[in-house]
C-alpha positions as CSV (number, residue, x, y, z in Angstrom):
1,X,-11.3,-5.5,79.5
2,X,-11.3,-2.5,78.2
3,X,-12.5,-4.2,74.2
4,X,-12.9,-7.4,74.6
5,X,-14.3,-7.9,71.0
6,X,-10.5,-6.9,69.5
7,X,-10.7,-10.4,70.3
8,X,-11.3,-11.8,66.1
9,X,-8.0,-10.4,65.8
10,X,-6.3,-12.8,68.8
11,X,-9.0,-15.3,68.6
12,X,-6.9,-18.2,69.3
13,X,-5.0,-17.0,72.5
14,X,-6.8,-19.0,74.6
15,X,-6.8,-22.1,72.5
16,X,-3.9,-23.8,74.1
17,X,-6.7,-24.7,77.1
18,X,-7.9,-27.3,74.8
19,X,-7.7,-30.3,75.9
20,X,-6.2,-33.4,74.4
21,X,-7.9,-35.9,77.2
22,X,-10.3,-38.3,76.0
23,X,-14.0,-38.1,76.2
24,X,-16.4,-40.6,77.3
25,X,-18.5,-42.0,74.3
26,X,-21.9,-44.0,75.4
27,X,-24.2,-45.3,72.6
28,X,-24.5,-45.5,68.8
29,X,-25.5,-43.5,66.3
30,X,-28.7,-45.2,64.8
31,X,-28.5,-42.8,61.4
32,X,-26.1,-41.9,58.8
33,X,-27.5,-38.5,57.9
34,X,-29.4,-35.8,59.3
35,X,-31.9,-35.7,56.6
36,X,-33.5,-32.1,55.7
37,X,-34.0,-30.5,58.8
38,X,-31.7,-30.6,61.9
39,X,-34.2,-30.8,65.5
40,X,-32.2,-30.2,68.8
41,X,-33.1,-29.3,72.2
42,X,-30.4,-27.5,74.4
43,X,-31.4,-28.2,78.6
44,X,-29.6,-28.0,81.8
45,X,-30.6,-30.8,83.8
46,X,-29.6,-30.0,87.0
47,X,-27.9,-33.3,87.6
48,X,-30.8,-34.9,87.3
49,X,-32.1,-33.9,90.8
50,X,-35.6,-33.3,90.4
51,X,-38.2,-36.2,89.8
52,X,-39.5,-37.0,86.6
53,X,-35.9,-35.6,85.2
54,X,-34.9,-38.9,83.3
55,X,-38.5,-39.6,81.8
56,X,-38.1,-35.8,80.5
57,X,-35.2,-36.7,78.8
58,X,-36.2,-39.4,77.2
59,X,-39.2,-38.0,75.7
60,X,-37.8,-35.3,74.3
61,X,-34.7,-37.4,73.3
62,X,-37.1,-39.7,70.8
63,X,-38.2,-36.4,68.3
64,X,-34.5,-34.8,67.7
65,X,-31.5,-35.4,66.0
66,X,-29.3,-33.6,68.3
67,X,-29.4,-33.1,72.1
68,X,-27.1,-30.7,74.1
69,X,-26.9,-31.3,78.0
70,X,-25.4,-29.5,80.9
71,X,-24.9,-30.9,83.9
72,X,-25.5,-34.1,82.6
73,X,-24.4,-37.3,85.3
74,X,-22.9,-39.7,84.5
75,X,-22.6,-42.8,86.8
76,X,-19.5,-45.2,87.1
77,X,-18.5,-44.1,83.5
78,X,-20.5,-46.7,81.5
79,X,-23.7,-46.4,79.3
80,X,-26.6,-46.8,80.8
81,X,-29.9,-48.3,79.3
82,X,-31.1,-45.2,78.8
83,X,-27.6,-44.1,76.3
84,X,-28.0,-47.7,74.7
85,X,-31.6,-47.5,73.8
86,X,-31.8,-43.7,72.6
87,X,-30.6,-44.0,69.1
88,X,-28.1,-41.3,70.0
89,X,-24.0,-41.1,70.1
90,X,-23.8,-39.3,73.1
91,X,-20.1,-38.2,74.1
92,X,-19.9,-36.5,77.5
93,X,-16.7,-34.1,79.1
94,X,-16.7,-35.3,82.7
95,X,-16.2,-32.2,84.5
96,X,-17.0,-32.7,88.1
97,X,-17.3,-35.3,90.5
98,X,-20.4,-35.3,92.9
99,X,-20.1,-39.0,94.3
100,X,-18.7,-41.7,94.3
101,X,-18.5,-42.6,90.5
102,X,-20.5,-40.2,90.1
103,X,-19.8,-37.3,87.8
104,X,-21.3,-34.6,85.8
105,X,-20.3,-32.2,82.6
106,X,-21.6,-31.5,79.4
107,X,-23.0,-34.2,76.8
108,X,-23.9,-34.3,73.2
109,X,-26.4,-36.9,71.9
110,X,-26.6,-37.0,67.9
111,X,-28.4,-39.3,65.9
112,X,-25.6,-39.3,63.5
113,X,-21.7,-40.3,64.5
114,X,-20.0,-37.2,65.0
115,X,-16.3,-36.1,63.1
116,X,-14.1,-35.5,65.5
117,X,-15.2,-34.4,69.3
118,X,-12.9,-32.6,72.0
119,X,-13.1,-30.7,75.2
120,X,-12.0,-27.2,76.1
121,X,-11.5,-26.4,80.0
122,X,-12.1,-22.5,80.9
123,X,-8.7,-20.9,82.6
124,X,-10.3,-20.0,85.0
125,X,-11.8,-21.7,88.2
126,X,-15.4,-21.0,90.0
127,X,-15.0,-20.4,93.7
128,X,-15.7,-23.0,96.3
129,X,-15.5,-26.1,94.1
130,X,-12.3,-24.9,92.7
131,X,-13.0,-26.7,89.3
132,X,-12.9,-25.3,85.9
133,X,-16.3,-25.3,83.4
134,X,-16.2,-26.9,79.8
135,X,-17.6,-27.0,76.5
136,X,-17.6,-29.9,74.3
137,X,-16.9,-29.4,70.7
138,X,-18.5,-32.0,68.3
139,X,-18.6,-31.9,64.4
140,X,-21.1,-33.4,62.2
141,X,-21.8,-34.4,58.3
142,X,-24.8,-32.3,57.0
143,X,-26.0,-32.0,53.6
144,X,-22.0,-31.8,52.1
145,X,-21.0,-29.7,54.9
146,X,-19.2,-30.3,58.4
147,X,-21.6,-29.1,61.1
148,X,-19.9,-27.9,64.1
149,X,-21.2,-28.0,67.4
150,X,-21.0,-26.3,70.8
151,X,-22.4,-27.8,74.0
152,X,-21.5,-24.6,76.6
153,X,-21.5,-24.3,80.0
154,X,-20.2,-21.0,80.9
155,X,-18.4,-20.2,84.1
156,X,-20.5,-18.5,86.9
157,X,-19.7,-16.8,90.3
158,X,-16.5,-15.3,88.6
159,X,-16.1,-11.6,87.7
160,X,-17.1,-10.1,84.1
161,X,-13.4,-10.7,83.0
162,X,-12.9,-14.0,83.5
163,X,-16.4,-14.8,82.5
164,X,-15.1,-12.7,79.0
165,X,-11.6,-15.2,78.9
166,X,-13.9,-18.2,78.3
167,X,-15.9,-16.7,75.3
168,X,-12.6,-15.7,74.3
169,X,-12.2,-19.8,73.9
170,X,-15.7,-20.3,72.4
171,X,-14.6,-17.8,69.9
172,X,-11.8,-19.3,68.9
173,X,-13.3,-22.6,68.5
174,X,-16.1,-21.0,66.0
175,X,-13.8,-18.6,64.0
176,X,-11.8,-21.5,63.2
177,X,-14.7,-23.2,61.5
178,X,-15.8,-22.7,57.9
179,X,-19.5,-23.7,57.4
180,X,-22.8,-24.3,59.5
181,X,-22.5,-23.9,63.1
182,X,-24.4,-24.1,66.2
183,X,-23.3,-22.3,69.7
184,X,-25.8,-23.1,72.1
185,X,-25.9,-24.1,76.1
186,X,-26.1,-22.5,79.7
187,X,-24.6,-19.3,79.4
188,X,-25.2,-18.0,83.1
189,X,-25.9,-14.4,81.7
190,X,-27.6,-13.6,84.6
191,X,-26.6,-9.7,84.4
192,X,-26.3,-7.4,81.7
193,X,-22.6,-6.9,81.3
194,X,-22.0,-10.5,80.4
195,X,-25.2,-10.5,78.3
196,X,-23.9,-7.8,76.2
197,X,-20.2,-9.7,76.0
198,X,-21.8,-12.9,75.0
199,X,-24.0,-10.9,72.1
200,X,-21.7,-9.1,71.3
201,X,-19.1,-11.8,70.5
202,X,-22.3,-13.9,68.7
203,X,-23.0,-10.9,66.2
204,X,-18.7,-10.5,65.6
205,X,-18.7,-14.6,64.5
206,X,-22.1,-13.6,62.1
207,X,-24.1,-15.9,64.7
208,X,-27.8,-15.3,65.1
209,X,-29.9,-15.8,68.8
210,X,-32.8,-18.2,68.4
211,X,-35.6,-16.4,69.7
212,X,-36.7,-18.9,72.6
213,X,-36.1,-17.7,75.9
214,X,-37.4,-18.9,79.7
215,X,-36.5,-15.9,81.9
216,X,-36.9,-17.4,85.5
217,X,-37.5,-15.8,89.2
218,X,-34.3,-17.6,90.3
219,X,-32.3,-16.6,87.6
220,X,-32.5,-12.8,88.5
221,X,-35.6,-13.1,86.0
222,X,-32.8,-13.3,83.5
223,X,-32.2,-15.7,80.3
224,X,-29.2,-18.1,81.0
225,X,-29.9,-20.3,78.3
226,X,-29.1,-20.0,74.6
227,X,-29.0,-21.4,71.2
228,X,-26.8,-19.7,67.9
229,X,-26.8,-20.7,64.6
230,X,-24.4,-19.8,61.6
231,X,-24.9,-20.8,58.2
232,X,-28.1,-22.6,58.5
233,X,-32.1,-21.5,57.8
234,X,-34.3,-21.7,61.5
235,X,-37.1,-23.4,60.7
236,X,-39.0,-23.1,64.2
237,X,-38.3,-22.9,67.7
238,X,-39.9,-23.1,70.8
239,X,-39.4,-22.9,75.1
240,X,-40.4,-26.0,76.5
241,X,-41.9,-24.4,79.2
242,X,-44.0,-27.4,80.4
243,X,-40.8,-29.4,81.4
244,X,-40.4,-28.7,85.1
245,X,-38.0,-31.7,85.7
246,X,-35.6,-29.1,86.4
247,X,-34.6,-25.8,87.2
248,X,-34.1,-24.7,83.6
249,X,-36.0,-25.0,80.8
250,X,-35.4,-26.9,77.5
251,X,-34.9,-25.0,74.5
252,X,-36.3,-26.6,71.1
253,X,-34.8,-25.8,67.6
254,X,-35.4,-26.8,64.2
255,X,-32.9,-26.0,61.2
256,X,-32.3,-26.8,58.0
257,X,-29.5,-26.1,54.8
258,X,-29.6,-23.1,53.2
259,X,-30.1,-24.0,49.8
């Protein structure tokens, strides 16, 4: 692509990848409101492979208001204890199956009962599993404004191109949106070309980078994981970089209204 950030101009060409399926809700929202300040932590789990993985979770779960997973797993497509007991909504997009009734995707856990929630499929496909990545939109009250929400998982093992059709998608999603908005997930920006595309489509939408990054040996010593904000004031924000249930690390944000 010769300018792939033309793309405010045509941001909703990809749109008609959303998709209309239903998502799976497990657990209730134990708050009305956010309160002042927004706390979220963005992790991919890693399909909860590694030991001490679930006890992670649901530390970190009890002090925020908002949770973003990738490769979250979900089994036999019921809540669990763990969804139940949280104090969270959580709505998951089940992507993949790795099982039997087992399946993973991205979920959203919010103290608060979301708006409206939907799914958007890339167009393109990763090689060898043949299936499509996703990013679950969620929308939230906060302080008189709707708070939108992206939970990313960005296609990986794909060329530059198609890598650049799906933030195509996430644009379109975002430009939409009038208000606060937070963009955040596993990006796989493991080189600099789709570094550069992701920024660069960030700063086009007006949305800032937290700076928290976990640059790991396996990862090309490259970032893969991000968090963007619109519209909102960052209040702090942290790696947790003693988490090791998994082979990324959990990023920690705190935001609040701009007055």
């Amino acid at each position: 692509m010769n300018n792939p950030f033309s793309i405010l101009g045509r941001a909703n060409r990809f749109l008609s990848f959303a998709e209309a399926e239903s998502v799976v809700h497990l657990g209730s929202a134990s708050a009305t409101d956010f309160g002042a300040t927004i706390k979220m932590i963005s992790w991919n789990m890693f399909k909860a492979r590694r030991k001490g993985c679930m006890p992670d979770l649901t530390s970190m779960s009890a002090g925020v208001e908002l949770v973003l997973l990738q490769e979250a797993v979900l089994h036999g497509g019921i809540a669990q204890p763990f969804h139940l007991a949280s104090g969270l909504e959580w709505i998951m997009a089940e992507n993949i199956g790795v099982g039997a009734g087992v399946t993973t995707g991205p979920k959203t856990g919010s103290r608060v009962p979301s708006i409206s929630r939907h799914v958007v499929k890339s167009p393109d496909r990763e090689p060898l599993v043949a299936t499509p990545k996703t990013f679950l939109v969620t929308s939230y009250p906060f302080a008189g404004q709707t708070l939108l929400v992206l939970n990313v998982h960005a296609i990986n093992l794909v060329s530059t191109t198609k890598f650049a059709r799906q933030i195509e998608q996430i644009i379109g999603s975002v430009h939409a949106h009038k208000g606060p908005c937070i963009v955040a997930g596993d990006f796989n920006t493991w080189n600099e070309s789709r570094w550069h595309l992701l920024q660069k489509a960030m700063t086009a939408l007006g949305l800032t980078r937290v700076p928290a990054a976990a640059p790991q040996w396996r990862h090309f010593n490259q970032v893969l994981d991000h968090v963007f904000y619109r519209d909102l004031k960052l209040v702090n924000s942290r790696a947790l970089l003693n988490v090791k249930s998994s082979d990324h690390v959990p990023l920690w944000a705190e935001f609040a209204a701009i007055a």
